[in-house]
C-alpha positions in Angstrom: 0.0 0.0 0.0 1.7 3.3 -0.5 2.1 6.0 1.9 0.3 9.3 1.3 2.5 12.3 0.8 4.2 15.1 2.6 2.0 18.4 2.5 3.7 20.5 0.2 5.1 24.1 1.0 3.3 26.6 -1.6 3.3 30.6 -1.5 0.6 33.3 -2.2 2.5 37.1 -2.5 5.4 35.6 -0.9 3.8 33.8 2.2 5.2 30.6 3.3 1.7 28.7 3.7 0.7 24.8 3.7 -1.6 23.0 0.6 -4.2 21.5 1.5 -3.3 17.5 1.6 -6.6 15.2 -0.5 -7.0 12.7 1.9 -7.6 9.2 0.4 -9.5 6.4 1.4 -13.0 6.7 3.0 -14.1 9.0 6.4 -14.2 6.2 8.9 -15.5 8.3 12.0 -16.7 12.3 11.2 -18.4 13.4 8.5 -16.9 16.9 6.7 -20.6 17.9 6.4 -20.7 19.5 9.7 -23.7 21.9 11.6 -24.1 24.9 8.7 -25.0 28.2 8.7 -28.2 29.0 6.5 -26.0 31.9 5.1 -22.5 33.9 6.1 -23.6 36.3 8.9 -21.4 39.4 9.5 -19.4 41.3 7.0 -15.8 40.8 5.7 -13.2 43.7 4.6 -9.8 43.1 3.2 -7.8 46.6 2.9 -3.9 47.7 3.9 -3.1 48.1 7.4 -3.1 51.6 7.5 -6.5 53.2 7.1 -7.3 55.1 4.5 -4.1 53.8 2.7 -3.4 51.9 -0.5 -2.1 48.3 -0.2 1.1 48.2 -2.4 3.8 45.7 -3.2 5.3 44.7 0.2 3.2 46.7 2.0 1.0 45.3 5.4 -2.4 44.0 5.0 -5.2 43.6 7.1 -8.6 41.6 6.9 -11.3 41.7 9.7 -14.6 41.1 10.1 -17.5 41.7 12.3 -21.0 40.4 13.1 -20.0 36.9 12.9 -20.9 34.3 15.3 -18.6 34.3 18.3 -16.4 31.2 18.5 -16.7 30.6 14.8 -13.3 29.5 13.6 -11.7 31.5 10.3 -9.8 29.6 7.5 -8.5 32.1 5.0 -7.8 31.0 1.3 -6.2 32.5 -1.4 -6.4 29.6 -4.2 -5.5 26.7 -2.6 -2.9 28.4 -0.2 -4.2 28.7 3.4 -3.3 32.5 4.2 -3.4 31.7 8.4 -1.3 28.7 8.3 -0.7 27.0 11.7 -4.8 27.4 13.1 -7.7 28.9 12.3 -8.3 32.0 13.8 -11.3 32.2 16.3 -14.1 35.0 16.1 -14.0 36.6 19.6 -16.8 37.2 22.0 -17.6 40.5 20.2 -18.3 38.9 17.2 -15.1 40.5 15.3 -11.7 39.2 14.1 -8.5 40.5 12.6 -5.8 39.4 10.4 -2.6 40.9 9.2 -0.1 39.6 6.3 2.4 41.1 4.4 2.2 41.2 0.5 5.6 40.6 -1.5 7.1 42.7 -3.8 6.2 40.3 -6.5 2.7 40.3 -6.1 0.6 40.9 -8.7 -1.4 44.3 -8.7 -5.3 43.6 -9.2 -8.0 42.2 -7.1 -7.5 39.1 -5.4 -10.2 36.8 -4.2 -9.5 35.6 -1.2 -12.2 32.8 0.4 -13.4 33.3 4.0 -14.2 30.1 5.1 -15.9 29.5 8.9 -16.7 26.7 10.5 -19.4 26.3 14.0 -21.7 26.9 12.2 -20.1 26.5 8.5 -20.5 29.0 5.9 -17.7 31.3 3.4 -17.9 34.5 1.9 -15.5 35.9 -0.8 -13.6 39.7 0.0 -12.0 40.6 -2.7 -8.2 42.1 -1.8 -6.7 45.1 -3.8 -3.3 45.4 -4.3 -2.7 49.0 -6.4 0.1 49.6 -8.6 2.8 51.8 -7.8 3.1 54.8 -10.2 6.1 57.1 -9.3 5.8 60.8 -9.1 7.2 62.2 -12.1 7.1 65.4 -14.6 5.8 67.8 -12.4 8.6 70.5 -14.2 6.5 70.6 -17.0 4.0 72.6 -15.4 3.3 75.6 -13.3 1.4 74.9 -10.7 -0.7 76.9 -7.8 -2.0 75.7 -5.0 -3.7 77.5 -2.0 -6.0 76.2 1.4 -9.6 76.7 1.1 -12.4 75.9 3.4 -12.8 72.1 5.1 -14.4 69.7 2.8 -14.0 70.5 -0.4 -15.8 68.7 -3.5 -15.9 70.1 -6.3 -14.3 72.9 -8.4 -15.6 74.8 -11.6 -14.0 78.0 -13.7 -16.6 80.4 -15.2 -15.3 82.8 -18.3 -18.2 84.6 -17.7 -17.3 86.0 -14.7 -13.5 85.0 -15.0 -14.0 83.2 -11.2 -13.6 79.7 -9.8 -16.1 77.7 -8.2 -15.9 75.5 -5.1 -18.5 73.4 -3.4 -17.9 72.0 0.4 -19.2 70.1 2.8 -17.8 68.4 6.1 -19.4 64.9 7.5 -22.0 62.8 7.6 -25.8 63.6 7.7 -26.7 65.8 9.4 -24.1 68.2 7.7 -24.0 71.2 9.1 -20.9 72.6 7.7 -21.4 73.4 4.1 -20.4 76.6 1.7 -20.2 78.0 -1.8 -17.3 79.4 -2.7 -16.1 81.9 -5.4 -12.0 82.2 -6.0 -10.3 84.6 -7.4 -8.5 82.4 -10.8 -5.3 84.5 -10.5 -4.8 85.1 -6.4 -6.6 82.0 -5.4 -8.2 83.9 -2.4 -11.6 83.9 -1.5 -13.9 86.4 -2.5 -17.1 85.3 -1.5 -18.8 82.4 0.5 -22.2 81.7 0.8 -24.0 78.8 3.6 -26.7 77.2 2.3 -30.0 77.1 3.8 -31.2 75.0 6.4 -32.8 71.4 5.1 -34.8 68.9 7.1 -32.9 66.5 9.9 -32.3 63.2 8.3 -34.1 60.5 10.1 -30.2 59.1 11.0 -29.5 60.9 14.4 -25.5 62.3 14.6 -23.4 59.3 14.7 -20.3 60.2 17.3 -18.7 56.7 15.0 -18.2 58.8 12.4 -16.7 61.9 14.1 -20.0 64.2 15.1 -21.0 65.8 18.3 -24.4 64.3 19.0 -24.5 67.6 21.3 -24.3 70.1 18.1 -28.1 71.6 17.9 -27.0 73.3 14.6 -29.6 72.9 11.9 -28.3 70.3 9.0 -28.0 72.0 5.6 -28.6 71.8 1.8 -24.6 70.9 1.7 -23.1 71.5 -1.4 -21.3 68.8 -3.4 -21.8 68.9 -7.1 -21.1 72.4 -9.1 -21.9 73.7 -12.8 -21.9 77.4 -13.9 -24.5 78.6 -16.5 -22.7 81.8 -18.0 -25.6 83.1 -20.1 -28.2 83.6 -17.3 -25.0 84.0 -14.7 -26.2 81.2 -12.5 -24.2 78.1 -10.7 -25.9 74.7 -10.5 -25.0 72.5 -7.3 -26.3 69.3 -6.3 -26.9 68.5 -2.8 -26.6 65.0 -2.5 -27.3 64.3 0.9 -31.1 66.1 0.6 -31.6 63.5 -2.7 -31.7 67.7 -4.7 -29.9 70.5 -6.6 -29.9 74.6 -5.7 -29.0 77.5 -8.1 -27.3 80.5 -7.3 -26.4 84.1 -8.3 -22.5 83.5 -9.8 -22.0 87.4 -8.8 -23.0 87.4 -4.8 -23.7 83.7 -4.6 -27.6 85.0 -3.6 -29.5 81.2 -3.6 -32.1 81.6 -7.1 -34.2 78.7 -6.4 -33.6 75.7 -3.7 -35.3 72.1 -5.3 -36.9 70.2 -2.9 -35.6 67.1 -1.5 -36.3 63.9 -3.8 -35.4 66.2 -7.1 -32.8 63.9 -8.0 -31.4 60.2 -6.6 -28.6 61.2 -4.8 -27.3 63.7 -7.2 -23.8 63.8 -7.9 -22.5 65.8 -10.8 -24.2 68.5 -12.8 -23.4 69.9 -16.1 -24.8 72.7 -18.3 -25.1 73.2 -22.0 -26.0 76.7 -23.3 -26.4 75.3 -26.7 -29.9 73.5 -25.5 -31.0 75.6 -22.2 -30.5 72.2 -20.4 -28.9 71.2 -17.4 -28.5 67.7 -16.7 -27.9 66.0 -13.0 -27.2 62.4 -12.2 -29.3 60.7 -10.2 -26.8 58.0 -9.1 -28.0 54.7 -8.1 -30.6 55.1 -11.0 -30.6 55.2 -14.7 -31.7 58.8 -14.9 -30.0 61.8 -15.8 -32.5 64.4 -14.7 -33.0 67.5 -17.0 -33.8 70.9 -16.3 -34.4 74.0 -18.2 -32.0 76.3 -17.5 -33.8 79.7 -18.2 -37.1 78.8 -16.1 -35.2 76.3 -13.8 -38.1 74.1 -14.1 -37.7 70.2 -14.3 -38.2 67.9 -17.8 -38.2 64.4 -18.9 -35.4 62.8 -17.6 -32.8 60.9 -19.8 -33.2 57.3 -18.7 -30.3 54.7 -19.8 -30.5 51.1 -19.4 -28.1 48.7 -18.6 -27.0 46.3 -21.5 -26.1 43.5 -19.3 -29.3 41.4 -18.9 -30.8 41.7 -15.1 -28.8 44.6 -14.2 -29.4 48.5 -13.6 -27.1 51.2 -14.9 -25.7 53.6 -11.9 -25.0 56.8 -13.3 -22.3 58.7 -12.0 -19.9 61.3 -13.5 -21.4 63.4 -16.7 -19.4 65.5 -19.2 -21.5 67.1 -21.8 -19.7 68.6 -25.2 -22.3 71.5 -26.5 -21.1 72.0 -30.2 -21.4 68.2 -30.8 -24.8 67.6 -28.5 -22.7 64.7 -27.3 -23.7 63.9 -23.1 -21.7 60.7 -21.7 -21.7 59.1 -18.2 -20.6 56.0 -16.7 -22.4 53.6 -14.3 -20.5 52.3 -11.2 -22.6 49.1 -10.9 -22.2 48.1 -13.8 -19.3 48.9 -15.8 -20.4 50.8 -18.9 -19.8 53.9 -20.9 -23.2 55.6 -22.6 -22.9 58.0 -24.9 -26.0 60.3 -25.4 -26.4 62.0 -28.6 -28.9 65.3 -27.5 -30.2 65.9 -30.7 -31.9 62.4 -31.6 -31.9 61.2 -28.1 -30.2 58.1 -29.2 -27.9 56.0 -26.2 -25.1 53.8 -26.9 -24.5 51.3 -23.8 -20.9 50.1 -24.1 -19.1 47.5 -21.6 -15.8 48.3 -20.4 -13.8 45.4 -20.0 -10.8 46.2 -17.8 -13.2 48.7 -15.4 -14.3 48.1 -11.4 -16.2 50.8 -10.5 -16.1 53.2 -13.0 -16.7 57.3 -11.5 -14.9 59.3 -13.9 -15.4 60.4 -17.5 -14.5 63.0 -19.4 -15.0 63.4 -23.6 -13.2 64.5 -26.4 -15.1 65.7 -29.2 -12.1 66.3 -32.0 -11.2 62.4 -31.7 -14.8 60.8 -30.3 -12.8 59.5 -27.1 -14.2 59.1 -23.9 -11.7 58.3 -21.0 -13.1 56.3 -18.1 -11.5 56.9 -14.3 -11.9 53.4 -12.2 -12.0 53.3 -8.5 -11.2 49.4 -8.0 -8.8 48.8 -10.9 -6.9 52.0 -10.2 -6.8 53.0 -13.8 -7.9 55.1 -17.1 -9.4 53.6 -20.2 -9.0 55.0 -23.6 -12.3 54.5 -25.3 -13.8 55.3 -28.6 -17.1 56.8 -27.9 -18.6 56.0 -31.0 -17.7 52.0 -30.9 -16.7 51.5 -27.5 -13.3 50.1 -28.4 -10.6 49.9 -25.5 -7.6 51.9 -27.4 -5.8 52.0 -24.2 -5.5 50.8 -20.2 -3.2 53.0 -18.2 -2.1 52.4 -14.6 -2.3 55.8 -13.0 -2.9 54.7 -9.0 -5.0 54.1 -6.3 -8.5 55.2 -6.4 -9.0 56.6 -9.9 -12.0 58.2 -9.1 -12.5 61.6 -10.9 -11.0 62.5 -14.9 -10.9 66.1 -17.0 -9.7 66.2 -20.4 -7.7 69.1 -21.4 -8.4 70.3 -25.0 -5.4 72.5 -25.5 -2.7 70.0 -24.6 -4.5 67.0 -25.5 -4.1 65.1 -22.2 -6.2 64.0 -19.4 -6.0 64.2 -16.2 -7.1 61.9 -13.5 -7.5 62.4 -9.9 -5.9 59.1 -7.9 -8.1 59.6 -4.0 -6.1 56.6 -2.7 -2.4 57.8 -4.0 -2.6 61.4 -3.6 -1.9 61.8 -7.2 -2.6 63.6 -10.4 -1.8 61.6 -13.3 -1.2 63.5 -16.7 -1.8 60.8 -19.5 -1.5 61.6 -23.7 -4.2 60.7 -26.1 -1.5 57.8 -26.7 -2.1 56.2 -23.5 1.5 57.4 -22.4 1.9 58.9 -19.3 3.2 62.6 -19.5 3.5 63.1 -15.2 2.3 62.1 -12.2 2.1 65.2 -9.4 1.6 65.1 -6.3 -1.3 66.7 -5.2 -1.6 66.0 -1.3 -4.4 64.3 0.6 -7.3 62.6 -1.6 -7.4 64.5 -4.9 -11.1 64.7 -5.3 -12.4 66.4 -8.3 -11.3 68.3 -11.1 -12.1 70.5 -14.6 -10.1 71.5 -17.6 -11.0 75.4 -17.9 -10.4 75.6 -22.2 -7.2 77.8 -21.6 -4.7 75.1 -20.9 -5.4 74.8 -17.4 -6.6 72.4 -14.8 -8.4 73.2 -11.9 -8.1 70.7 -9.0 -9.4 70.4 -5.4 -8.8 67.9 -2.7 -9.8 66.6 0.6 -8.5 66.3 4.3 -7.9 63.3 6.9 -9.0 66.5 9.9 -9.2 70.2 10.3 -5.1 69.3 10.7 -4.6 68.6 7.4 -2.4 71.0 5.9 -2.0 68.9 2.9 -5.6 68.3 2.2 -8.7 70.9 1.2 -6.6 73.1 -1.3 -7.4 74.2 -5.0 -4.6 73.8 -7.3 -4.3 75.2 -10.7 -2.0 73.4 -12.9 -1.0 75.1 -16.0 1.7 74.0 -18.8 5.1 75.6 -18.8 5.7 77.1 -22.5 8.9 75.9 -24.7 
């Protein structure tokens, strides 16, 4: 009879774990079909160690759950490679468990699936791991750039030539927010020259939560916070959503004065909002839906939405981030949910849905009219695609860092520009799919615009009212021959 074999040493990012040994012969006494859980209880989240951090090559992982059945034991699996070699690690009284590694500096960058697998009562669960490429900081000679602190919170940034002023919207927390502003910036000083609060909005149901940093004491009424921003030159209004209230406001662009408030349920958690002057339209996204709400931009009055549907049978587009060229009549948007480009053409009303293979979580997207190329920001797979609008073809997927989240194509230099929350970056990338720099641009790069001129208007966010890296405007223009 011959004797089974040795368990064999394997490794997963460079971690010395056991294979699983295939028993042979039959169970004689247990069977593997123990007590099971009708489904996986609790919730699973695989991350770096340090919060709010990419995981990198050789950098420190961490995965931890919570809600789970105390005394359950934990088997992690990447493949067949047990992650916790030695014993399974036991949920604690609490409910909770924790679990660092270290990935090598040969792992591959991507999402990894790695298999929680609990036993007493048995269940699994997959949490999907990100390890995010590396791009250097490089090129930031080639530009001139400005930057200067704002106000805490800061979303979103928009230049007007109408009134030759820049455009900031703000807002601190969770609901109930009760720190919240409109701000105009002077394009040359980048000083303030006006702020505006919005106006008071109902309490959300949700009471303060001191979890996520409020003062359960602070009476202050919440507010219409401001998130979302779009300037309408020709009746000399800005546009900003108010996610939070489920809305979108309007103000005066000369003494931020409010023009209209919308009530709350206008638009599904509105994030962007965009304005074309060739059509008296403004169009919101109603995110977590498959509208893009329109309004008429001369009597502010709402129309019949712009609904898109998913291509991908059983599914529902998520729209998020809109760019809208005028000339062309050319609107696109992504959805988050499920991974798609659709391109709107305003004056038949006809939608392309395209996939985007090589996109997680598509936010960003920006259009170029003079080649038909829409480029596609992606929050999970850290990275730009190249797409032609018309087709839907993948010319090009670039590596540009953690958390793509946010993209603005500059017309004058031919390059876009994506905003990397998770590496604190800017990445500069050519038509070509080459990339042209990568600046540095402090703590979580949020949101940013090309202005037509050559420049790029950028704003980012905090980690505290310490910050001193974080809630600044930059303005990043290109250095001449």
């Amino acid at each position: 009879m011959a004797s089974l074999p040795l368990p064999s040493l394997r490794t997963f990012c460079g971690i010395s774990v056991l294979a699983l040994a295939v028993a042979a012969g039959p169970v004689l006494a247990e069977s593997i079909f123990t007590p099971a859980a009708d489904e996986f209880t609790g919730t699973i989240r695989a991350s770096g160690a340090e919060q709010g951090m990419p995981l990198l090559k050789g950098g420190a992982a961490r995965i931890e759950g919570q809600g789970l059945v105390p005394g359950q034991t934990i088997t992690l699996m990447r493949g067949t490679s047990v992650l916790n070699e030695g014993a399974p690690i036991t949920v604690d009284a609490e409910g909770k468990f924790s679990f660092d590694l270290t990935v090598d500096a040969d792992a591959a960058t991507g999402l990894h699936p790695v298999v929680v697998i609990a036993e007493n009562p048995a269940a699994a669960e997959v949490v999907t791991l990100k390890v995010s490429p590396e791009v250097p900081v490089s090129g930031a000679e080639k530009f001139e750039i400005k930057d200067a602190k704002v106000t805490r919170g800061l979303y979103q940034v928009i230049w007007s030539p109408g009134s030759d002023a820049v455009y900031v919207t703000s807002a601190v927390g969770r609901p109930p927010v009760r720190d919240s502003a409109l701000v105009r910036i002077d394009p040359e000083t980048l000083e303030i020259e006006a702020q505006a609060t919005p106006p008071e909005a109902p309490m959300p149901k949700r009471a303060a939560s001191p979890a996520a940093g409020q003062d359960p004491n602070d009476t202050r009424p919440a507010l219409f916070a401001t998130y979302g921003v779009a300037v309408d030159d020709e009746n000399g209004n800005v546009w900003v959503t108010n996610t939070r209230q489920d809305t979108l406001a309007v103000y005066r662009q000369d003494d931020l004065s409010l023009v209209k408030q919308f009530d709350p349920g206008t638009v599904n958690h509105a994030r962007d909002v965009v304005v074309d002057e060739a059509r008296d339209r403004v169009y919101a996204s109603a995110t977590m839906t498959g509208n893009i709400e329109v309004f008429d931009s001369k009597t502010l009055e709402k129309l019949e939405p712009i609904v898109i549907q998913s291509a991908q049978r059983g599914e529902d587009f998520s729209v998020m981030a809109l760019d809208v060229d005028p000339e062309s009549g050319t609107l696109v948007t992504v959805s988050m949910t499920t991974d798609e480009l659709a391109v709107v053409d305003l004056a038949s009303g006809e939608v392309k849905v395209h996939p985007l293979p090589g996109a997680v979580r598509a936010s960003g997207v920006a259009y170029d009219p003079q080649e038909g190329l829409a480029f596609v920001a992606s929050q999970d797979t850290d990275n730009l695609l190249i797409v032609k609008a018309e087709t839907g073809e993948v010319l090009h997927d670039v590596d540009t860092g953690a958390g793509a989240l946010n993209v603005a194509f500059e017309p004058v230099s031919r390059h876009a520009f994506v905003a990397n929350r998770g590496a604190g970056t800017i990445t500069v990338v050519g038509t070509d799919g080459e990339v042209v720099a990568n600046i540095d641009a402090g703590t979580y790069p949020n949101q940013l615009r090309a202005d037509g001129k050559g420049n790029v208007w950028a704003v980012n966010k905090s980690r505290g009212e310490d910050d001193d890296a974080g809630d600044r405007i930059w303005k990043i223009s290109p250095k001449g021959d």
